[in-house]
C-alpha positions in Angstrom: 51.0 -73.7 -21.9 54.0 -74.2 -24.0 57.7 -72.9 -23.0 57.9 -71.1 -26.6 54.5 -69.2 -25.4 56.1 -67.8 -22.8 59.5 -66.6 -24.0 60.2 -63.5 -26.7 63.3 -61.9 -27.6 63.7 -58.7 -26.9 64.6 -57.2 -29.8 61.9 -58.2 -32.0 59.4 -55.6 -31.1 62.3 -53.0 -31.7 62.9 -54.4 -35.1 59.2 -53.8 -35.8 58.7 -50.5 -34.7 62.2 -49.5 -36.6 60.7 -50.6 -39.7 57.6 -48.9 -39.3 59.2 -45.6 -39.0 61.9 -46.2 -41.3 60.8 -48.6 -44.5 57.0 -47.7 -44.3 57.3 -44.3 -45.7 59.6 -46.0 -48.0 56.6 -47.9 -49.8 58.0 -51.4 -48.8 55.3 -53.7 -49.2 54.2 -55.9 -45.7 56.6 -59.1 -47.3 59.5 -57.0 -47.9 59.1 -55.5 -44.1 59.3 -59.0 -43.3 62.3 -59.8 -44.9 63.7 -56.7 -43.4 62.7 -58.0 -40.0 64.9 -61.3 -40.5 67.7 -59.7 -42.0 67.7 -57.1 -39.1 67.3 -59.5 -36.9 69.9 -62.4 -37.8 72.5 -59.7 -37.3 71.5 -58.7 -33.4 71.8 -60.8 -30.4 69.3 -62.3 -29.0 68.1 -61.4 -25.8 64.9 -63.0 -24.4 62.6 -62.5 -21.8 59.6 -63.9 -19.6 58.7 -60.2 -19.0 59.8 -57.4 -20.7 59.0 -55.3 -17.5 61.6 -57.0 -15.6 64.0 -57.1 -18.2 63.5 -53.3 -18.8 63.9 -52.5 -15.3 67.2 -54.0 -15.0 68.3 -52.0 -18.4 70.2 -48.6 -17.7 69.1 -45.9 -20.0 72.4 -46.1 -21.5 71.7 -50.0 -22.1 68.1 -48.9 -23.9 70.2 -46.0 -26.1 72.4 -49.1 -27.1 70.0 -51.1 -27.8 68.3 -48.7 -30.1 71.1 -47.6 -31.7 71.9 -51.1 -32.9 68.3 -52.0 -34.3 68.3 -48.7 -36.0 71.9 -49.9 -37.6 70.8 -53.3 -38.3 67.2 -51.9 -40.3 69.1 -49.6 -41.9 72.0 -52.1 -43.0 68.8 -54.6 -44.6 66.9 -52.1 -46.2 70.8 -51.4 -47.9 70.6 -55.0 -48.7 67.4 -54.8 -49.8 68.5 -52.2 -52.1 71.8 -53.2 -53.8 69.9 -56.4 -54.3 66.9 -55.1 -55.7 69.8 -53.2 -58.7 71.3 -56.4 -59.3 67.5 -58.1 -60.1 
């Protein structure tokens, strides 16, 4: 088993489920949810994990609001992107 198998980043699976609530409804298509997803995520930290249980367990709730918070900013902030881009086009 590979290293890069075993390893995620924590805030990937947050970015996901961001954009499924939030650009879905939108009518994004599935590629431009992907480019969300990268321009979402190059503006967070990373933060990986073996497994998320034991990284969520040493999280305080305030840590998890944060954390939210943040991918919620940065989806937001891409689909803005997205946007003024998609004017200028």
């Amino acid at each position: 088993m590979f290293i890069s198998d075993q390893i995620q980043n924590y805030y990937e699976n947050k970015v996901i489920q961001a954009i499924n609530e939030i650009a879905r409804p939108k009518g994004y298509t599935e590629e431009q949810m992907v480019d969300l997803a990268c321009l979402a995520l190059n503006n967070l930290p990373t933060r990986y994990f073996r497994h998320e249980v034991d990284l969520a367990f040493y999280m305080s709730a305030i840590e998890h609001q944060e954390i939210d918070n943040k991918v919620r900013v940065a989806v937001t902030d891409a689909i803005a992107f997205i946007e003024s881009h998609k004017a200028n086009s």
